[in-house]
GULOFI-731401 format. One record per residue: residue in three letters; x, y, z of N, C-alpha, C, O in turn; residue number from 1. Coordinates in nm, 3 decimals. Layout:
<nodes>
<node><type>ala</type><n_u>X</n_u><n_v>Y</n_v><n_w>Z</n_w><ca_u>X</ca_u><ca_v>Y</ca_v><ca_w>Z</ca_w><c_u>X</c_u><c_v>Y</c_v><c_w>Z</c_w><o_u>X</o_u><o_v>Y</o_v><o_w>Z</o_w><seq>NUM</seq></node>
...
</nodes>
This chain:
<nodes>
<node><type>unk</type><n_u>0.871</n_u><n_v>0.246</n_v><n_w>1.889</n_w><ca_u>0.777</ca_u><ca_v>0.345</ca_v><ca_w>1.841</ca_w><c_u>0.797</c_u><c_v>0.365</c_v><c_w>1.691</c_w><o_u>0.905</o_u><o_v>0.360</o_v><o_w>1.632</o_w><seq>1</seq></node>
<node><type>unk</type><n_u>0.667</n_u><n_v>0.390</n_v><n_w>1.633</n_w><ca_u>0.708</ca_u><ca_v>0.380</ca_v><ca_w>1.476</ca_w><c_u>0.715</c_u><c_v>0.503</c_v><c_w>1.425</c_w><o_u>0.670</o_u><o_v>0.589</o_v><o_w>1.501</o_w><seq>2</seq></node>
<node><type>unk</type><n_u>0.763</n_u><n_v>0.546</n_v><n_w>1.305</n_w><ca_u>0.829</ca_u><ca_v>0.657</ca_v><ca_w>1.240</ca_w><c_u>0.733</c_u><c_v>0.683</c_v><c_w>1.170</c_w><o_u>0.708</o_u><o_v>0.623</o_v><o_w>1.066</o_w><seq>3</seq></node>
<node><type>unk</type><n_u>0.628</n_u><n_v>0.828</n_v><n_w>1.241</n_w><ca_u>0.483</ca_u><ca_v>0.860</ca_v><ca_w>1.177</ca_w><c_u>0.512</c_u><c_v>0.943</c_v><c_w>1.040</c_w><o_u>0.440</o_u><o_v>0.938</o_v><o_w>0.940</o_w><seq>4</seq></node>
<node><type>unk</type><n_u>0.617</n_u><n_v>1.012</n_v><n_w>1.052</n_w><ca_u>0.655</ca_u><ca_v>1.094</ca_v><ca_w>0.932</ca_w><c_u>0.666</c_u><c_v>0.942</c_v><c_w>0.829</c_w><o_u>0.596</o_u><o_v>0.966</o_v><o_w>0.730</o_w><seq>5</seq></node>
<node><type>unk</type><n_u>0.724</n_u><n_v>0.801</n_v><n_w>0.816</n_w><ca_u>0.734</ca_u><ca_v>0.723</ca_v><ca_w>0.709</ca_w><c_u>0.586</c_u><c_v>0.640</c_v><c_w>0.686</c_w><o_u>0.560</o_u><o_v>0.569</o_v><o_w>0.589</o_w><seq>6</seq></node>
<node><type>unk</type><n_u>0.517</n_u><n_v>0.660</n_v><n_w>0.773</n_w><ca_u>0.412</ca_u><ca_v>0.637</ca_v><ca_w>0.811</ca_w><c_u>0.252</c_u><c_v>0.709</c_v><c_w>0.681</c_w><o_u>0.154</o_u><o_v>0.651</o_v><o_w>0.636</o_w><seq>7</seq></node>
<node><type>unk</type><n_u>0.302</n_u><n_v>0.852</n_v><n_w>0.665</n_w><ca_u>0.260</ca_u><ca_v>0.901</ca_v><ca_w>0.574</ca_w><c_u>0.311</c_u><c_v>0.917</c_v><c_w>0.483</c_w><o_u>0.244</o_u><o_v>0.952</o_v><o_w>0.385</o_w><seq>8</seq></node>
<node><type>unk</type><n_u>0.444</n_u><n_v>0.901</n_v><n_w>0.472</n_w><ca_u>0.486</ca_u><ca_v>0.889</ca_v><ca_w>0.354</ca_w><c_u>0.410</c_u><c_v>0.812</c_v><c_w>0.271</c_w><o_u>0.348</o_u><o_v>0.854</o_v><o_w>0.174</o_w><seq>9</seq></node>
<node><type>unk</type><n_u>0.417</n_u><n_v>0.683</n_v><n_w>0.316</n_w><ca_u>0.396</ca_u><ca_v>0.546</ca_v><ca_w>0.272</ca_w><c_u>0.230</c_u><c_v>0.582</c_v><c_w>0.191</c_w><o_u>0.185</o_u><o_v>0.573</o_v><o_w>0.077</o_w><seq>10</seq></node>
<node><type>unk</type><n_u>0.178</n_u><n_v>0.627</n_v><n_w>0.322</n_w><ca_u>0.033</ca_u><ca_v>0.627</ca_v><ca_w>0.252</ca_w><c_u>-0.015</c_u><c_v>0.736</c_v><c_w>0.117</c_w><o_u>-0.110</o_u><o_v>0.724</o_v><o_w>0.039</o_w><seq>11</seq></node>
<node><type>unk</type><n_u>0.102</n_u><n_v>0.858</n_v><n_w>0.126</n_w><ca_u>0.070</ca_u><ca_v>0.912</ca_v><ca_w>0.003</ca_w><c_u>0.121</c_u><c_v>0.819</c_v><c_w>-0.140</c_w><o_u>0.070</o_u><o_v>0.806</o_v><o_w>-0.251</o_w><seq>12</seq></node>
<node><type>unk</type><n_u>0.232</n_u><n_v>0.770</n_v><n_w>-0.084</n_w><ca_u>0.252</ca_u><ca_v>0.677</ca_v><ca_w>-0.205</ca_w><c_u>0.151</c_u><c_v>0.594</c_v><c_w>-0.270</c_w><o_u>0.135</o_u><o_v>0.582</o_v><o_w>-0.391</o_w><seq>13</seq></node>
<node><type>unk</type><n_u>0.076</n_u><n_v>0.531</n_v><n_w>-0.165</n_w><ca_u>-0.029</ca_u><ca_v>0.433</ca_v><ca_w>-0.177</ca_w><c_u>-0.161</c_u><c_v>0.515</c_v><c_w>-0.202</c_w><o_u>-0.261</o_u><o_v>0.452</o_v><o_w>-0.167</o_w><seq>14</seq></node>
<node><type>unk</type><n_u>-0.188</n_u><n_v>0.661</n_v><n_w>-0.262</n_w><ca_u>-0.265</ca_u><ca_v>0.700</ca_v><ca_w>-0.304</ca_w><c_u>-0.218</c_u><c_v>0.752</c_v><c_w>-0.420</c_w><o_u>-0.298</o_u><o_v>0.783</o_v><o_w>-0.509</o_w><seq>15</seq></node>
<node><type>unk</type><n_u>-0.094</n_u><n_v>0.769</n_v><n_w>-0.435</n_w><ca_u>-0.056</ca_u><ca_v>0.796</ca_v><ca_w>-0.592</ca_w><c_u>-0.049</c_u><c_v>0.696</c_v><c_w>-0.685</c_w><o_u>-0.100</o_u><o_v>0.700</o_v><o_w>-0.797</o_w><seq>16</seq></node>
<node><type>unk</type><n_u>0.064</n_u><n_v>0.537</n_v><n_w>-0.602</n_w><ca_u>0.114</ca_u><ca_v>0.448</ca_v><ca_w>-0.693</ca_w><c_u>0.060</c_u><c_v>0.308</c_v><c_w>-0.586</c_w><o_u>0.140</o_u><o_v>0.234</o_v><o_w>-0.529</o_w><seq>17</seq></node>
<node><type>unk</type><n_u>-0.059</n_u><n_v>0.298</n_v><n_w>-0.578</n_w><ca_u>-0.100</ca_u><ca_v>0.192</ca_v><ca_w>-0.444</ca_w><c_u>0.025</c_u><c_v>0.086</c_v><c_w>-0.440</c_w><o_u>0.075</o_u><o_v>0.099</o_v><o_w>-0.329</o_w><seq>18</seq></node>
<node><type>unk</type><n_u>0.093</n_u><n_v>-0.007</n_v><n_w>-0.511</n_w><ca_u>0.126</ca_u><ca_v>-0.117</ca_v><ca_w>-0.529</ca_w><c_u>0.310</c_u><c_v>-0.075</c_v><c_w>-0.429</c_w><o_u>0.377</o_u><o_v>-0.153</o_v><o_w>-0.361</o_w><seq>19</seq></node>
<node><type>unk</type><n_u>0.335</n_u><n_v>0.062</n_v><n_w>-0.462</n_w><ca_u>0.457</ca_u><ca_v>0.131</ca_v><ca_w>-0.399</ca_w><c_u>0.472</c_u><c_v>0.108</c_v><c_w>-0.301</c_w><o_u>0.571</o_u><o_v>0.049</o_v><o_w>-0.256</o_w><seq>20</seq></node>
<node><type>unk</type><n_u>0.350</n_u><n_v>0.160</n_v><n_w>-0.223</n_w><ca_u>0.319</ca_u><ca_v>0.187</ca_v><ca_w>-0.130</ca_w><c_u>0.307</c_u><c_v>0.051</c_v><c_w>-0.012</c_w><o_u>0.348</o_u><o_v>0.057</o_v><o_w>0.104</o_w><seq>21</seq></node>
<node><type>unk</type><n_u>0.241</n_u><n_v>-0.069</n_v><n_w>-0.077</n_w><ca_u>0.203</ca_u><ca_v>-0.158</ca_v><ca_w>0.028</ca_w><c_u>0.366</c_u><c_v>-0.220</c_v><c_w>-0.011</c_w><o_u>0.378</o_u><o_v>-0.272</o_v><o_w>0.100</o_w><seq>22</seq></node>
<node><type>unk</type><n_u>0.489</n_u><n_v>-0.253</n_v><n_w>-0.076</n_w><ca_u>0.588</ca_u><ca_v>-0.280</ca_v><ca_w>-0.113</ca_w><c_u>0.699</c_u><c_v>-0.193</c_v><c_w>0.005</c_w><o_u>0.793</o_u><o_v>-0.242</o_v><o_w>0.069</o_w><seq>23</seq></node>
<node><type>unk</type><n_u>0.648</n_u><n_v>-0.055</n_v><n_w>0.004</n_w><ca_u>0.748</ca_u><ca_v>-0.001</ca_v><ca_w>0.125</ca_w><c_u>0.717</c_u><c_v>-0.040</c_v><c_w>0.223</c_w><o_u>0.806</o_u><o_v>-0.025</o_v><o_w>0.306</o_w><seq>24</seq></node>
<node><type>unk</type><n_u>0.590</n_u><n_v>-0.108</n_v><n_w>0.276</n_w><ca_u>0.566</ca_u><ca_v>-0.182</ca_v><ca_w>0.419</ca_w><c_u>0.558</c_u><c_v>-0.338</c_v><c_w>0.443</c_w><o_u>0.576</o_u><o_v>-0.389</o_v><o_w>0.553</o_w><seq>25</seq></node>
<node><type>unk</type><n_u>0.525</n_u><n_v>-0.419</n_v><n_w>0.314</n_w><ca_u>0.546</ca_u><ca_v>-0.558</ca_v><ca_w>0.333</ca_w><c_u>0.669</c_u><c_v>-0.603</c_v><c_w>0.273</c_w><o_u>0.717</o_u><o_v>-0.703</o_v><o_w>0.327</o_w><seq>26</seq></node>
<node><type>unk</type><n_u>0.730</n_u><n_v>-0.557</n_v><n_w>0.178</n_w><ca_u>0.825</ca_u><ca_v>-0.613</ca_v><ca_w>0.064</ca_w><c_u>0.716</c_u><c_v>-0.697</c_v><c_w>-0.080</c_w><o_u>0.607</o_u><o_v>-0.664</o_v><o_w>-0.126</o_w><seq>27</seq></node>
<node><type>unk</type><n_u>0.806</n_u><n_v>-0.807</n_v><n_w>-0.111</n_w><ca_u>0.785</ca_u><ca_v>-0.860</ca_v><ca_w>-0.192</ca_w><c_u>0.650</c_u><c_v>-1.003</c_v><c_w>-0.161</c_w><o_u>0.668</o_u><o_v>-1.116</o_v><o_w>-0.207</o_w><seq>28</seq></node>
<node><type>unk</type><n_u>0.565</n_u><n_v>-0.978</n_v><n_w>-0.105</n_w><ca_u>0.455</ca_u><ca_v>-1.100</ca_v><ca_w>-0.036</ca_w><c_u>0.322</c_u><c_v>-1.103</c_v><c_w>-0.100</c_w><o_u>0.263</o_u><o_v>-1.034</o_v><o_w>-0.182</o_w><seq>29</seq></node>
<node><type>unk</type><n_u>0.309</n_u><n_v>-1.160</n_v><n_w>-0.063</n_w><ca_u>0.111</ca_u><ca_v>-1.202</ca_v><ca_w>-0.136</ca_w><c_u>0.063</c_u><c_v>-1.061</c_v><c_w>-0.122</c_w><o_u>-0.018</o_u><o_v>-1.045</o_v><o_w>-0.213</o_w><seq>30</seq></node>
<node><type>unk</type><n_u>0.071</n_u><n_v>-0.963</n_v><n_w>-0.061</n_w><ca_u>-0.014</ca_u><ca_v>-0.904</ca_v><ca_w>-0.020</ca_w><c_u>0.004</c_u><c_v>-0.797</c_v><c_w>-0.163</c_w><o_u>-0.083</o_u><o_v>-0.756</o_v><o_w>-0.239</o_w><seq>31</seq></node>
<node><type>unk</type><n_u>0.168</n_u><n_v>-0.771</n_v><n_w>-0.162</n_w><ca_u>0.203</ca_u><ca_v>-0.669</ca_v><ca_w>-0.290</ca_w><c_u>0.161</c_u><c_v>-0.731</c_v><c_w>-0.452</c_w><o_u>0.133</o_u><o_v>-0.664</o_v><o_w>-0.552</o_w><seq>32</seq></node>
<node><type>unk</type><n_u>0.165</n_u><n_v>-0.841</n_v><n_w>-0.440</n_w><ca_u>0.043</ca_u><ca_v>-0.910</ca_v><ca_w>-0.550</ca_w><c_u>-0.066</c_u><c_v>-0.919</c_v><c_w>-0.579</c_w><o_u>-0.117</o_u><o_v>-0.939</o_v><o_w>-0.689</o_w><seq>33</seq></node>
<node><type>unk</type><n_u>-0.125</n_u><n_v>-0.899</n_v><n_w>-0.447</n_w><ca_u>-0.286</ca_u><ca_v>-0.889</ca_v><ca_w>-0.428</ca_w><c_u>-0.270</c_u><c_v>-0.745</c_v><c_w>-0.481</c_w><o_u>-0.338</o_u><o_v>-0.726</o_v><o_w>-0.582</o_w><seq>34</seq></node>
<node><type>unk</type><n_u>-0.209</n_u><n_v>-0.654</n_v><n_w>-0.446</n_w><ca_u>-0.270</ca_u><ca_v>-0.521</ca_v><ca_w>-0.464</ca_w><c_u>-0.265</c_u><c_v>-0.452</c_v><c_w>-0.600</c_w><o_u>-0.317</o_u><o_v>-0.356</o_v><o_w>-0.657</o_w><seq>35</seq></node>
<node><type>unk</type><n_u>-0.169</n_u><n_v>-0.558</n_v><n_w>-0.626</n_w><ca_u>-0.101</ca_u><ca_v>-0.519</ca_v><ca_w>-0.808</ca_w><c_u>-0.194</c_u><c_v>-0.586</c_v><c_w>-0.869</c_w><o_u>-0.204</o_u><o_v>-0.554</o_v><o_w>-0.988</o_w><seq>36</seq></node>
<node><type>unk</type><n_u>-0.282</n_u><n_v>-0.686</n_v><n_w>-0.825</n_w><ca_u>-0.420</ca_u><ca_v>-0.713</ca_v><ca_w>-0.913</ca_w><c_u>-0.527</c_u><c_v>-0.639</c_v><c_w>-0.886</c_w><o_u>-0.600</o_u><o_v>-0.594</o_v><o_w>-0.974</o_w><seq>37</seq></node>
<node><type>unk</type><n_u>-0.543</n_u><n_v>-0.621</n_v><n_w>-0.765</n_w><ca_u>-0.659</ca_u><ca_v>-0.514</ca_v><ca_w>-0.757</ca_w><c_u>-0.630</c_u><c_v>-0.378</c_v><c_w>-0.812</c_w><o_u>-0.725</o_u><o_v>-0.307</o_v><o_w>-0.844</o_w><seq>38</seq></node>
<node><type>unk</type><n_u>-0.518</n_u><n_v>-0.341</n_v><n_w>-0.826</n_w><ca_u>-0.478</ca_u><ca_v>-0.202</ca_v><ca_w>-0.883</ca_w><c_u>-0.504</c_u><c_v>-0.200</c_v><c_w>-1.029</c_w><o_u>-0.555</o_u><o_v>-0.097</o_v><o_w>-1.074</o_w><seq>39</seq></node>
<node><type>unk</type><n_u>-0.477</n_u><n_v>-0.302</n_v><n_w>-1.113</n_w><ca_u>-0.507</ca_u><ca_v>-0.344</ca_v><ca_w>-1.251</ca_w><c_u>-0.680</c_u><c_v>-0.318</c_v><c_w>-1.248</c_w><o_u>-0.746</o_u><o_v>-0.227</o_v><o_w>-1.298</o_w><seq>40</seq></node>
<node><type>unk</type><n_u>-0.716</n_u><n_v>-0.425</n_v><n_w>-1.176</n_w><ca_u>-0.888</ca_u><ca_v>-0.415</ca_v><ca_w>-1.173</ca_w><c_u>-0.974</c_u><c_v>-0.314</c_v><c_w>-1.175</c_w><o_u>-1.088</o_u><o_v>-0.313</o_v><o_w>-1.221</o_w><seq>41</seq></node>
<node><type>unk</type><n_u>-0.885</n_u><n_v>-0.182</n_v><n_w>-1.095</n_w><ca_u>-0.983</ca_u><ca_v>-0.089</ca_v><ca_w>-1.038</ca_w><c_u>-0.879</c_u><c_v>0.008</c_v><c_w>-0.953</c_w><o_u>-0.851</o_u><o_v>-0.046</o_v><o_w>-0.846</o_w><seq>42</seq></node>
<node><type>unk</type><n_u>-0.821</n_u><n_v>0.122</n_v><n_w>-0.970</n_w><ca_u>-0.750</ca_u><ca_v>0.192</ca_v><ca_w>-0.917</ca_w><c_u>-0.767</c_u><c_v>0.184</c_v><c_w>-0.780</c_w><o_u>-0.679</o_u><o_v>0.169</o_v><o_w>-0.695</o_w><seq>43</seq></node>
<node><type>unk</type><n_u>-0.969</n_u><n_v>0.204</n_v><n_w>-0.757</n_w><ca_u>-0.987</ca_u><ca_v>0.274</ca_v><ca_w>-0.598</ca_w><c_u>-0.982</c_u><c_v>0.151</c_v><c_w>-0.514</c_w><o_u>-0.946</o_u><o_v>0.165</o_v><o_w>-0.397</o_w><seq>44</seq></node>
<node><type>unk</type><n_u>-1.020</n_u><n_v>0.009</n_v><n_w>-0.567</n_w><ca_u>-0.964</ca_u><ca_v>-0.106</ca_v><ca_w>-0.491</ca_w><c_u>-0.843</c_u><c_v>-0.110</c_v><c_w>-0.476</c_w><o_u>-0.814</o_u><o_v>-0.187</o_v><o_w>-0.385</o_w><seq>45</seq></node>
<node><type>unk</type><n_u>-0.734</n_u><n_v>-0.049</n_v><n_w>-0.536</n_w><ca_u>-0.555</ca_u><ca_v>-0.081</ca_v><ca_w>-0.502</ca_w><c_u>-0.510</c_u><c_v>0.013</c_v><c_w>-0.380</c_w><o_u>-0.420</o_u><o_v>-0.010</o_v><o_w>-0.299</o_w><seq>46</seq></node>
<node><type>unk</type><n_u>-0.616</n_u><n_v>0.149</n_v><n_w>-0.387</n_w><ca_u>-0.570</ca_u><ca_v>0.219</ca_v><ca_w>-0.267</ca_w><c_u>-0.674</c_u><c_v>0.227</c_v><c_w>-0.143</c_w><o_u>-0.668</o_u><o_v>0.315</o_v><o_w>-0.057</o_w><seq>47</seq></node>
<node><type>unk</type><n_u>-0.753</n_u><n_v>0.140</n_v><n_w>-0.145</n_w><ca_u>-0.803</ca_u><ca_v>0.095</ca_v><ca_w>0.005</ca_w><c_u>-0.756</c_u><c_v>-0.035</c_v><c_w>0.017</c_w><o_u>-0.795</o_u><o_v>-0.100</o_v><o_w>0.115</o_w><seq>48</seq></node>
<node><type>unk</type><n_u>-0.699</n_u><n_v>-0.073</n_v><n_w>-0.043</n_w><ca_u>-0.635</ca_u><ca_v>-0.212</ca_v><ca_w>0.039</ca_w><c_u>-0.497</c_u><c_v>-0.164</c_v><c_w>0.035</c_w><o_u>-0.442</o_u><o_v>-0.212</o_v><o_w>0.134</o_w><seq>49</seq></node>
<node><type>unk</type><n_u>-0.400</n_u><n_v>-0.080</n_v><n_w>-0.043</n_w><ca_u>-0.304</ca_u><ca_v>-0.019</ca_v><ca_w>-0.014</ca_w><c_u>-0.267</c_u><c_v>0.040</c_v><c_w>0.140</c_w><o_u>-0.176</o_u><o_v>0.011</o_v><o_w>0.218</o_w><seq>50</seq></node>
<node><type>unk</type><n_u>-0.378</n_u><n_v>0.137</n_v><n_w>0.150</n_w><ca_u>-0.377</ca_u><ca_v>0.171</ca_v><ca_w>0.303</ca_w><c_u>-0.419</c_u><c_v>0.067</c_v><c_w>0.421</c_w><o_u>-0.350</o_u><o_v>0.058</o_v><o_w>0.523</o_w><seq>51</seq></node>
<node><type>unk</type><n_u>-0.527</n_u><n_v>-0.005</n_v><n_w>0.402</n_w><ca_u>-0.520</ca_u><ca_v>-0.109</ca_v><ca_w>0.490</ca_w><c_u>-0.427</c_u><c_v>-0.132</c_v><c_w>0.501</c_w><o_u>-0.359</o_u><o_v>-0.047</o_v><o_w>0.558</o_w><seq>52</seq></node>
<node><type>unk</type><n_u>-0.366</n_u><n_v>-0.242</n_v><n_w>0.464</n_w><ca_u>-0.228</ca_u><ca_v>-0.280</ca_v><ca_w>0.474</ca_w><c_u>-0.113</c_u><c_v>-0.220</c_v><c_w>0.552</c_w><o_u>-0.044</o_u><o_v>-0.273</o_v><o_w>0.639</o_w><seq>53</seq></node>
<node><type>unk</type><n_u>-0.103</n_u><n_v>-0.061</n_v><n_w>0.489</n_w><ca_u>-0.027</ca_u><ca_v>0.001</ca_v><ca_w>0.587</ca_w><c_u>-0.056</c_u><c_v>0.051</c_v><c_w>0.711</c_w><o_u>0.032</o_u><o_v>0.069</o_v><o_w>0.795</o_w><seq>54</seq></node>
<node><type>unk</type><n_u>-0.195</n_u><n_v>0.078</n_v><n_w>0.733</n_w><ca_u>-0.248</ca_u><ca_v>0.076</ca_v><ca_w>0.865</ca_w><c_u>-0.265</c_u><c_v>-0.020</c_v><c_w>0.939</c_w><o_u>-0.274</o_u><o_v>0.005</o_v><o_w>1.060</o_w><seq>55</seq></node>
<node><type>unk</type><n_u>-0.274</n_u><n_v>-0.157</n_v><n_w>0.897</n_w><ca_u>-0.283</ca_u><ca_v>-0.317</ca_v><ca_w>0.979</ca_w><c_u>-0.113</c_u><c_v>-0.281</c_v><c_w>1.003</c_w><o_u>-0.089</o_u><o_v>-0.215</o_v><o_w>1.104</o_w><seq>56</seq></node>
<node><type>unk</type><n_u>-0.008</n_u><n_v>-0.316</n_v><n_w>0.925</n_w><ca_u>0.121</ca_u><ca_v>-0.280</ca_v><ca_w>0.963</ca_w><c_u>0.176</c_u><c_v>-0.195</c_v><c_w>1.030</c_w><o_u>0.298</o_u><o_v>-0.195</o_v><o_w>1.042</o_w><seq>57</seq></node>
</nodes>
């Protein structure tokens, strides 16, 4: 069973600092790269794929 309290953690992170955020749930992978470019591109693209991420996870 997963730990809903780290659960939101995660996602406020990923609405403050998106790139934090998908990093406390994947580590170091394509995905925390992808988001660190979309976060550059466009804030509100880093935190809907931020949360995806932590919600697919």
């Amino acid at each position: 069973m997963r730990d809903h309290k780290m659960d939101i953690l995660k996602i406020i992170f990923a609405v403050l600092l998106p790139p934090l955020g998908v990093f406390l749930e994947v580590g170091l992978t394509g995905a925390f790269w992808l988001n660190i470019l979309l976060t550059i591109l466009g804030y509100l693209p880093g935190i809907i794929h931020a949360v995806w991420v932590i919600a697919k996870n």
